[in-house]
N, C-alpha and C positions, 0 to 999 in steps of 0.2 A: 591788200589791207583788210578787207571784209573778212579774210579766208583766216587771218590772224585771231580776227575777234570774235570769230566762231571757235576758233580751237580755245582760246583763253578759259572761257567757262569749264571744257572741259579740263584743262588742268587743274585749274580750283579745286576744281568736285574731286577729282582724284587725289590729292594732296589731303585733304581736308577726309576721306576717307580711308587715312590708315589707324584710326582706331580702332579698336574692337570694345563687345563687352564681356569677354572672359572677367569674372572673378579672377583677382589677384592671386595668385598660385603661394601659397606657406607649406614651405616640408611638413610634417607631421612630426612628433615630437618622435624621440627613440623609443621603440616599446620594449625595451630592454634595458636591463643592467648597464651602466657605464664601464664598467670594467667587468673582466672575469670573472668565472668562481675561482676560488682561491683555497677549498679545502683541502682536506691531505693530499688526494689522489692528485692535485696537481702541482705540488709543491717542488717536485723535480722538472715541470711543463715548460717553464721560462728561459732553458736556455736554449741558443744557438743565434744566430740573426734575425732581427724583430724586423719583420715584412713591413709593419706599419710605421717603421720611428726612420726607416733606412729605404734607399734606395731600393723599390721592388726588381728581385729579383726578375729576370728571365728566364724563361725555360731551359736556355742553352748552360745558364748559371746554375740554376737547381738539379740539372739530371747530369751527372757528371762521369758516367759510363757510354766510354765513344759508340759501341753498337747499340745502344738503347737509342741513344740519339740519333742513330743514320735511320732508325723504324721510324721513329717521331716524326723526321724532316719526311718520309715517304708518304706516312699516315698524312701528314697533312695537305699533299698533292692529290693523292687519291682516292682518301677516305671519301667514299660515296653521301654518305649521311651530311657530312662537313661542306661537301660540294653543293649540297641542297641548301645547307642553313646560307650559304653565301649567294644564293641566287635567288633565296628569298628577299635578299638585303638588297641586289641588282633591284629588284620587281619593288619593293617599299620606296627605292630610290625613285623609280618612274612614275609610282603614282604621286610621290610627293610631288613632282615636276610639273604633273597636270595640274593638282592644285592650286603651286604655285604661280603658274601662269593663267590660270582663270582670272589675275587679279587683273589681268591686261588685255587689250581691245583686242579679236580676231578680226583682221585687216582681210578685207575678200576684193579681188574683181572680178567684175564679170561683165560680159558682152553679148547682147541679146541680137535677132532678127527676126521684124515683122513683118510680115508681106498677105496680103488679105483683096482676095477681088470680087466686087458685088456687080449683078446682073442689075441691066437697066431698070428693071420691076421696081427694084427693093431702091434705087437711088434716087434722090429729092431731085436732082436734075433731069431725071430722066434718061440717062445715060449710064452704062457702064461704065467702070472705072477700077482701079486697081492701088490700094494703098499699101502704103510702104512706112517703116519706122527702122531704125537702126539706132542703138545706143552701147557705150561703155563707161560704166564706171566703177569707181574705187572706192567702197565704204565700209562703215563696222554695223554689224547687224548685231540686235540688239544684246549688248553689251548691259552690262550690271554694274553700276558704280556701288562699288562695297562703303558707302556710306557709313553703316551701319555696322561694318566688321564682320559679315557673315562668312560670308568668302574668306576674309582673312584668317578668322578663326576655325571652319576647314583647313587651309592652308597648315595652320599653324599644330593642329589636331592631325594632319600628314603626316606632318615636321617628326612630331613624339614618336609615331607610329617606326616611323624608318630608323630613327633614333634606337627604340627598343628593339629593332629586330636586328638590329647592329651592335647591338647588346646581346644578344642572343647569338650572334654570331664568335663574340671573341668567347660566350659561356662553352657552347658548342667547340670551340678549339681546346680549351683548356680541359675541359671533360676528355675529349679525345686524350691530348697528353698525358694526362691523369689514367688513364684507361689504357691505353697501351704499357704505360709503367706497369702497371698491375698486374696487366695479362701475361708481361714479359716475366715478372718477380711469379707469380702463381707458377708459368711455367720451368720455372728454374727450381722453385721448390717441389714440385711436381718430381721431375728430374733427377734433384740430389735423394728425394723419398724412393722412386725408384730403384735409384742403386743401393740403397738400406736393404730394403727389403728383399732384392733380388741377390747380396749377400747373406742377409739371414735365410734365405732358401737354399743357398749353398752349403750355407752352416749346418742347415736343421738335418738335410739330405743326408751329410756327412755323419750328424749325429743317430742319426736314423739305420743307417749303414751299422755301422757299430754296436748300438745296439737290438740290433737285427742279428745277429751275428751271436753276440752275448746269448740271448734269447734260443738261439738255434744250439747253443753248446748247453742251454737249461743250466744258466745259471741265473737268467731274471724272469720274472713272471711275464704273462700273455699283456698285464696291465700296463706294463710300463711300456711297452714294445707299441700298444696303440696311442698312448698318452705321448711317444715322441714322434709316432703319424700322425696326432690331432695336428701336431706344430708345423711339420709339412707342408700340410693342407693349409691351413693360416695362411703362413708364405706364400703357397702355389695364389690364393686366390688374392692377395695382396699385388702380386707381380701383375696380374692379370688387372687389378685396377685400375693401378698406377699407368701400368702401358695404355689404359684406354686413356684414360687421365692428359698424358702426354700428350696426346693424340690430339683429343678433343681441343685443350692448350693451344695445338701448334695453329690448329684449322681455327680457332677463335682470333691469333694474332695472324693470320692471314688474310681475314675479313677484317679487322682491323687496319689493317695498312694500307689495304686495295690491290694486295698482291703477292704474290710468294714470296715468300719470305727466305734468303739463303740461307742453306746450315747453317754457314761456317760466324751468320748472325745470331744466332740462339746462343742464350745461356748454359754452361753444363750444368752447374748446381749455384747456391745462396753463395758461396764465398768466390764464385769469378764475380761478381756483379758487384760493380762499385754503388757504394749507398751515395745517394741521394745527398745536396748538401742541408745542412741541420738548420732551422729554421725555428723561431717562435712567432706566436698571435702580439706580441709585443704587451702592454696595459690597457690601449682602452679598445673597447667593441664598437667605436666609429669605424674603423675601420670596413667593419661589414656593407659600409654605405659602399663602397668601392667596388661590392661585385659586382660582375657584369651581372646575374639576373637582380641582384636588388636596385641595379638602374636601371634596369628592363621595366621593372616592375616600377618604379619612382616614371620615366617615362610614360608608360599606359596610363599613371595617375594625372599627368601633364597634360595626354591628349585629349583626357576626361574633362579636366576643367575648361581645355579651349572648347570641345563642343557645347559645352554649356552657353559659353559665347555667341555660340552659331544658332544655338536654340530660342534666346533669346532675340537675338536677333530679327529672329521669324516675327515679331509681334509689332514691329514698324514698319515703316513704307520701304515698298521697294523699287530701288529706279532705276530704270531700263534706257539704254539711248540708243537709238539707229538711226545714220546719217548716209548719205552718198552722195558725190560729187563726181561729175562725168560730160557727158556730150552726149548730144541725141541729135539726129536729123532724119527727114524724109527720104531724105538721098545718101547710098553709102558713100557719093563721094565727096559727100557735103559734110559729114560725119567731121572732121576732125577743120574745118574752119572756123573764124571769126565770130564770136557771137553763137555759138551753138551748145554754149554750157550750161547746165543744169546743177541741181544740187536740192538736197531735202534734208531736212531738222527734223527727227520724231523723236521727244525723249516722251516715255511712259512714268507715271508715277502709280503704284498700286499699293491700296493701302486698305490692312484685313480687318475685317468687322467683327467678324464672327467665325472661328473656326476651331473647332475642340478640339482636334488632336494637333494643335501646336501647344497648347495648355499641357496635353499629356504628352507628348513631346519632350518639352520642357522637363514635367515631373522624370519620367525617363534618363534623363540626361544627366539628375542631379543623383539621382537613386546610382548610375551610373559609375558616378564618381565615388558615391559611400562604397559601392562595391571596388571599385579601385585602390582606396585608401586601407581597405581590408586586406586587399592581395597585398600592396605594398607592405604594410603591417606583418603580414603571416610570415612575408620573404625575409625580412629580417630577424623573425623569433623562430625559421628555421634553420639560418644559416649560425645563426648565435648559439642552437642547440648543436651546430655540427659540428663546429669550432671545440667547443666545449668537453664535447664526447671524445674528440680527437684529441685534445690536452689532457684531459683525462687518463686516456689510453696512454698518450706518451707517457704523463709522469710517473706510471703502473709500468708499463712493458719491460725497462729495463732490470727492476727487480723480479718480473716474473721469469726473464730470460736466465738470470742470474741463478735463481731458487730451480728452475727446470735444470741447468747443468748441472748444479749441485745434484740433482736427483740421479742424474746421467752416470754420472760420474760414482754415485755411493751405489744404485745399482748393480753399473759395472762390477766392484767388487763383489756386489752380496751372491752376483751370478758364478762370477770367480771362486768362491767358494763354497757354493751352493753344489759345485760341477767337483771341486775337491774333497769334497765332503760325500759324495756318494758312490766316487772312484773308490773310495778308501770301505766303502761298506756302512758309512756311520750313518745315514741320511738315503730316504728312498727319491726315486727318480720325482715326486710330485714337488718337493720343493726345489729342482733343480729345473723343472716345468716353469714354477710358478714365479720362480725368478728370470727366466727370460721373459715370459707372458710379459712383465713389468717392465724390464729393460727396452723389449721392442717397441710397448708402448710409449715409454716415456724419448724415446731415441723419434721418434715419429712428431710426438708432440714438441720437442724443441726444435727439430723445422720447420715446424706451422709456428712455433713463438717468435723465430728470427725472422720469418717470412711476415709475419703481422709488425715486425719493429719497423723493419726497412717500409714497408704500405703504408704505416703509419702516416710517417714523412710525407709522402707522396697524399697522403689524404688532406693533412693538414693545410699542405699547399694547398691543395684543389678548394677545399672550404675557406681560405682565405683569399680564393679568388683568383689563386694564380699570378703571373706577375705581367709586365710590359710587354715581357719577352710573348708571350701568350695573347696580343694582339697582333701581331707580324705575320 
């Protein structure tokens, strides 16, 4: 019964100690626009499925070229970098755990032996003798009742922390997804640029020949003879680019995934590779609350305000309890009989009088949180800049792809009879130059425009956060 009315008090106190004094935690307003920009450039941006009115997409939804996805699923086993963000997430989990179990008694035994023998000199009897103690018991050493919410508001200032790094973790996955796309589309226009150009060095070879030949029978000048080896040489060190280009590509999505990557998984050119499914930002820029780093960042502002709790805290009493119940006796075989139990009550109360740096502690704490509320702030008027840039792009891209064929295409001709026109004698070799010069350019340039349409997609995703599928 005694043994009841001892534990009692301590339950009280615990019970009656799970408050804290964190300041109430209020989001911050949006520091942005509620909806988009809405000017020209993004007046085409609005179609496709709106991420934020529909069901979020998945990654297995969104990338919908079966090799692209079998790098994805590998990327994400063995991407090195990804295996770290997830094992910092392991390490956040354990420290919360400590935390959270500071709020609870460390329960110890322990079992001592005395044995001590004094010469007759030193003993009030006169006699030598030999003393003996033996004891065991079970107690909590001094323990913290979080009265006052310190503890708890640690605890809870864990919580945020493991929170955002688990935040950080599905950011870290989607980046990767987003990033393998990339590297796969880079390397596929890489690739089909390749073969351009290593056909226009075929071409020029060919024309080169010819007019080598022309040259040697002295019916063209020395000028033109080197005006169609400048073109040559173009080509030659284009080929030579391109193949390092490739290269470099394939080695970039080989660290990428964590591993060699099979041929027969690589893109040949832009038009094996299935696009990506089409996607909008939807109407409003709440949405951006959804990314994982702008809850990373909403998080670190959460664990700001619980330490403020814990800061405060410091400035009332704080109270300690250590207790043990057990058995003691002179004789170890006496140890565990009738009547030989012990037990001890020590709670501690300490309370601070004077001590300046819990005051700047304190100030620290709150300065803390202003700077938290900034990063939160920044994270969302960066991801709202990126979103934007990317609708932007979209609602531009397809007219640029559009005006770039058109260019391809009226080139074509102008080279066509640029080459007809000085077969025939009427027109020197420089405008039959200057109209390839043009057409190779611009044939170059609308692989990079198709390759920037289909990245686009793949951006836009990423800036919207990616979808469900991108926590898995």
């Amino acid at each position: 019964m005694n043994r009841k009315l001892f534990l009692l008090p301590i339950l009280i106190v615990f019970f009656i100690g799970s408050c804290t004094m964190a300041p109430k935690y209020t989001r911050p307003e949006l520091p942005v626009p509620a909806n988009w920009p809405d000017g020209q450039a993004y007046q085409a941006a609005q179609s496709g499925t709106a991420v934020g009115q529909t069901v979020q997409l998945s990654w297995q939804e969104f990338i919908t070229d079966a090799k692209l996805r079998e790098l994805i699923e590998t990327a994400l086993k063995n991407n090195r970098d990804l295996r770290v963000a997830a094992l910092n997430v392991e390490m956040a989990r354990a420290l919360y755990g400590i935390e959270r179990v500071s709020l609870l008694p460390s329960v110890n035994a322990a079992g001592s032996a005395y044995k001590e023998h004094f010469p007759a000199d030193l003993s009030s009897s006169g006699k030598s003798f030999t003393s003996e103690q033996y004891s065991v018991n079970l107690g909590i050493t001094s323990w913290e009742i979080d009265f006052f919410g310190r503890i708890r508001s640690l605890k809870d200032k864990a919580l945020e922390e493991y929170l955002a790094t688990e935040q950080a973790l599905v950011s870290a996955k989607t980046m990767l997804i987003s990033t393998v796309a990339q590297a796969y589309l880079a390397l596929a226009a890489d690739r089909e640029a390749l073969v351009l150009v290593t056909a226009s060095l075929k071409a020029q070879e060919e024309s080169y020949d010819l007019i080598r030949k022309r040259y040697d029978a002295g019916i063209i000048s020395e000028l033109d003879l080197k005006r169609a080896q400048s073109q040559v040489d173009v080509a030659r060190g284009d080929v030579a680019r391109y193949t390092q280009l490739v290269a470099q590509d394939e080695n970039g999505l080989n660290l990428l995934v964590g591993s060699q990557v099979r041929q027969e998984l690589l893109p040949q050119d832009l038009t094996t590779v299935s696009t990506p499914k089409n996607i909008s930002a939807g109407l409003s820029s709440e949405i951006l609350l959804q990314r994982p780093d702008v809850l990373a960042a909403e998080h670190g502002l959460k664990a700001a305000n619980a330490n403020i709790g814990a800061a405060r805290a410091t400035f009332f009493p704080r109270i300690s309890l250590t207790t043990t119940f057990g058995t003691a006796s002179a004789e170890l075989s006496g140890l565990f009989k009738s009547g030989q139990g012990t037990w001890s009550f020590v709670p501690q109360v300490v309370m601070p009088i004077f001590d300046a740096r819990t005051w700047f502690a304190y100030e620290a704490t709150k300065i803390e949180k202003e700077i938290s509320i900034a990063q939160y702030e920044k994270a969302i008027q960066t991801a709202f800049r990126e979103v934007a840039d990317a609708l932007a792009e979209k609602g531009m891209i397809a007219q640029r792809v559009d005006a770039q064929q058109s260019l391809v295409d009226a080139l074509k001709e102008a080279q066509r009879l640029s080459q007809a026109r000085y077969d025939k004698g009427v027109d020197s070799y420089l405008s039959v130059l200057d109209a390839q010069r043009s057409l190779y350019s611009a044939q170059q340039g609308l692989i990079m425009l198709r390759f920037a349409q289909i990245n686009n997609q793949i951006t836009l995703y990423k800036t919207l956060g990616g979808g469900d599928g991108s926590q898995q």
